[in-house]
C-alpha positions in Angstrom: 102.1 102.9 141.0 101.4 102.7 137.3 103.4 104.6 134.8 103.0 107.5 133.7 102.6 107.9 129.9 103.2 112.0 129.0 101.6 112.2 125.4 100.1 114.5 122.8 97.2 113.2 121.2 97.8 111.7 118.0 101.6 112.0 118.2 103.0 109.2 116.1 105.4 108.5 118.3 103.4 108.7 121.4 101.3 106.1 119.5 104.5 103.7 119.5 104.5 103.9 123.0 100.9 103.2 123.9 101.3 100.2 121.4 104.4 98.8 123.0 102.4 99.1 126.5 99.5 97.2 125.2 101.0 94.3 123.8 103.4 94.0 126.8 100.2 94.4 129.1 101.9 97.1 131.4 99.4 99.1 132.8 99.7 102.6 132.7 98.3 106.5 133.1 98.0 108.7 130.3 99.1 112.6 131.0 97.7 114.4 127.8 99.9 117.6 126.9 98.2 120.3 123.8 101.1 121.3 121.4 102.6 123.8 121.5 102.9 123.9 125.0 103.9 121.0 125.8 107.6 121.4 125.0 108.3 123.7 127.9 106.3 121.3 130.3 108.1 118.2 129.1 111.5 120.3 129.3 110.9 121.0 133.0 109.8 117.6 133.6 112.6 115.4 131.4 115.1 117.5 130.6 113.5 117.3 126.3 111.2 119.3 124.7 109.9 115.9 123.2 107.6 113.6 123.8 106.7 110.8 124.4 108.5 111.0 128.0 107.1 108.3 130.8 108.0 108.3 134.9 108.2 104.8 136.5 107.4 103.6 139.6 110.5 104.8 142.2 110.8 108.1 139.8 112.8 106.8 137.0 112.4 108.8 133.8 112.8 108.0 130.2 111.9 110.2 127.1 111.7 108.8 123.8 110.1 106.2 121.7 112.7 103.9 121.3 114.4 104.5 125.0 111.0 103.9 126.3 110.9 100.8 123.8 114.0 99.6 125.5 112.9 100.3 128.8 109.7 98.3 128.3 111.9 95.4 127.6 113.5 95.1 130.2 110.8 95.6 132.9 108.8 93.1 130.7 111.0 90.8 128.5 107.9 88.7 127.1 106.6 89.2 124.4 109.9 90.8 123.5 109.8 93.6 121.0 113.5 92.8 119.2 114.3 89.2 117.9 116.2 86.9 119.4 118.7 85.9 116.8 121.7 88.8 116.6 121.7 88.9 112.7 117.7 89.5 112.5 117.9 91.8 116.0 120.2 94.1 114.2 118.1 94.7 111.1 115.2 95.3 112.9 117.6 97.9 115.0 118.6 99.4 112.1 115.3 99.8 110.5 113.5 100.8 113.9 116.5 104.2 114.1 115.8 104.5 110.2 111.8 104.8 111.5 112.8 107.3 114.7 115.1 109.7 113.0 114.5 109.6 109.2 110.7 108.3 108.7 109.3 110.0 111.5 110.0 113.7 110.9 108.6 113.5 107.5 105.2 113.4 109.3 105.5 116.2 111.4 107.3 118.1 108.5 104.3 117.9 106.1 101.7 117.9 108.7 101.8 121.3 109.9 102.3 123.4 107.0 99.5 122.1 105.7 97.1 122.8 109.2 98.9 126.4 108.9 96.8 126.7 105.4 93.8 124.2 106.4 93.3 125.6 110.2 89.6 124.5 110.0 91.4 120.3 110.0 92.6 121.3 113.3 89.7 120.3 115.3 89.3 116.9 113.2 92.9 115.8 114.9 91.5 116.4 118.7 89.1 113.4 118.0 89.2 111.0 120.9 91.3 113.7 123.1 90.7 113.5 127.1 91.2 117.3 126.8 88.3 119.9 125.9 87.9 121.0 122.8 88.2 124.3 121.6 85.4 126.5 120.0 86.1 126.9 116.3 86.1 130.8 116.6 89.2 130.5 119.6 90.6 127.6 117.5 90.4 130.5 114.4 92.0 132.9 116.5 95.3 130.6 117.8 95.7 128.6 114.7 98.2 131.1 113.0 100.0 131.3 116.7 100.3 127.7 117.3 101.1 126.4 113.8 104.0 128.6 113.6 105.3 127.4 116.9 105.1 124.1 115.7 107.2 124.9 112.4 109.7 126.4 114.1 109.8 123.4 116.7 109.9 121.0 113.4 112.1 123.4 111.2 109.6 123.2 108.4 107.6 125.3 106.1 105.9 125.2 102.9 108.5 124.4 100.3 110.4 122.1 103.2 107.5 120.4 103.1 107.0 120.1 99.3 110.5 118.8 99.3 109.4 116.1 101.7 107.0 115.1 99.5 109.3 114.4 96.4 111.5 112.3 98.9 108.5 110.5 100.3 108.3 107.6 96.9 111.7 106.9 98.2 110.9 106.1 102.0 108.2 104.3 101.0 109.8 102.7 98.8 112.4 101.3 101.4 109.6 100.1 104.1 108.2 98.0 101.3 111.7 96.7 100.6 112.0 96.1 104.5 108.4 94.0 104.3 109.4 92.1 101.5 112.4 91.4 103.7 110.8 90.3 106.5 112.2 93.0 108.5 108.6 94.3 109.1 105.4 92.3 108.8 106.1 89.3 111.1 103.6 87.3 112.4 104.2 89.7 115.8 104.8 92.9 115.6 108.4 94.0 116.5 110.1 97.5 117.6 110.6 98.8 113.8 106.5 97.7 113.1 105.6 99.8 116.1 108.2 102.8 115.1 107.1 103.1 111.6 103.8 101.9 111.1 102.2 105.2 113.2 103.9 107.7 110.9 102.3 105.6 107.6 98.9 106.3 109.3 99.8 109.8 110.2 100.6 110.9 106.8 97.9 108.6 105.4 95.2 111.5 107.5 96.7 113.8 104.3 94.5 114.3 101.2 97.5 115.0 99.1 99.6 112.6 100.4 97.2 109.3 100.7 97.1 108.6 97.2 101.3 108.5 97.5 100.7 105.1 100.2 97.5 103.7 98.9 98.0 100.4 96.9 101.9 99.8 98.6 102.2 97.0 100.9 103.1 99.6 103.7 99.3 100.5 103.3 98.0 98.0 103.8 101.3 96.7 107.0 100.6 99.2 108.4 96.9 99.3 109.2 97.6 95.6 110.8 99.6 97.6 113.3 98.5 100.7 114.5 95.4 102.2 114.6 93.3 104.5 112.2 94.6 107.8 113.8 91.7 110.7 114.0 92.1 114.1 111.7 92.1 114.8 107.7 93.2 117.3 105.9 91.8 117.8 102.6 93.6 117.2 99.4 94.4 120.8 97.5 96.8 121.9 100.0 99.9 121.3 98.0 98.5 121.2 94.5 
């Protein structure tokens, strides 16, 4: 029985995962959850409100990018996703936690503050989704519901998010260091590539924040690694 993949469309870190499955080859199903809702289903299911969460075959159960990561690993060792030598291993470590518990927030952080004053983006980040879309009048009418969900899931706002942006030079800043490095950029992609490149692209989808990332090496990294995610949101939302 394949796994199963439970995702959100779009989610960054979802987008690790489905990475990490291709280039290890492992089959898989994709179970598509809508935010907000998916945090009590994924609760229920794995004990997290978070996904990405994936079953294996004989019931196993791991939520998490980078326990999946680790997971996928050791079901597949080849290509592995972490160097072999321990010195180079442990940078990539260090830089793939940096990616999962610094880098990746920022994304969600800046994201939905803005949809909560650009609802009418919404429907341009459901691109490509396996589930039905919504009406724009219905998506009108939930917008202000589910966008404030989502802050409170993310613990952001507006001026949390403006503060993310004047921190933002600085992360970038520190990838590019990590690519000049060779940390990220390798000939093959590694764990840290797959963890970080999917939040660049995320917050690249941001009017206001592209200009930040275009021209940087990250740019142009991490379109090598992970696809052109769907959704803009114009620039003007935070002046």
């Amino acid at each position: 029985m394949a796994p199963r993949l439970f995702m959100i469309h779009g989610s960054h870190p979802c987008v690790t995962v489905e990475l990490a499955l291709q280039r290890k080859g492992i089959d898989h199903r994709s179970v598509e959850l809508l935010p907000p809702f998916h945090a009590p289903v994924a609760r229920l299911l794995f004990g997290a409100r978070t996904v990405p969460a994936i079953t294996f075959d004989g019931g196993e159960k791991v939520s998490g990018s980078r326990a999946i990561l680790r997971k996928l690993d050791e079901l597949q060792p080849d290509p592995p996703l972490l160097p072999a030598d321990p010195e180079q291993r442990a940078r990539v470590l260090a830089a793939e936690q940096w990616g999962d518990e610094t880098f990746q927030p920022v994304a969600r952080t800046v994201l939905w503050p803005a949809l909560a004053k650009r609802a009418d983006a919404i429907p341009s980040y459901q691109r490509g989704s396996k589930l039905p879309g919504l009406p724009a009048p219905v998506i009108k009418l939930l917008a202000p519901g589910i966008t404030a969900a989502e802050q409170k899931l993310n613990n952001t706002d507006f001026a949390t998010a403006e503060q993310a942006l004047r921190d933002l030079p600085g992360q970038l800043d520190h990838i590019d260091e990590l690519l000049a490095e060779g940390v990220l950029g390798g000939d093959e992609p590694n764990a840290a590539d797959l963890q970080i490149a999917p939040t660049v692209r995320l917050l690249m989808t941001l009017g206001d924040v592209r200009p930040l990332i275009e021209g940087r090496p990250c740019a142009a990294w991490a379109r090598t690694v992970a696809p052109e995610p769907a959704g803009a949101v114009p620039p003007g939302v935070y002046g």
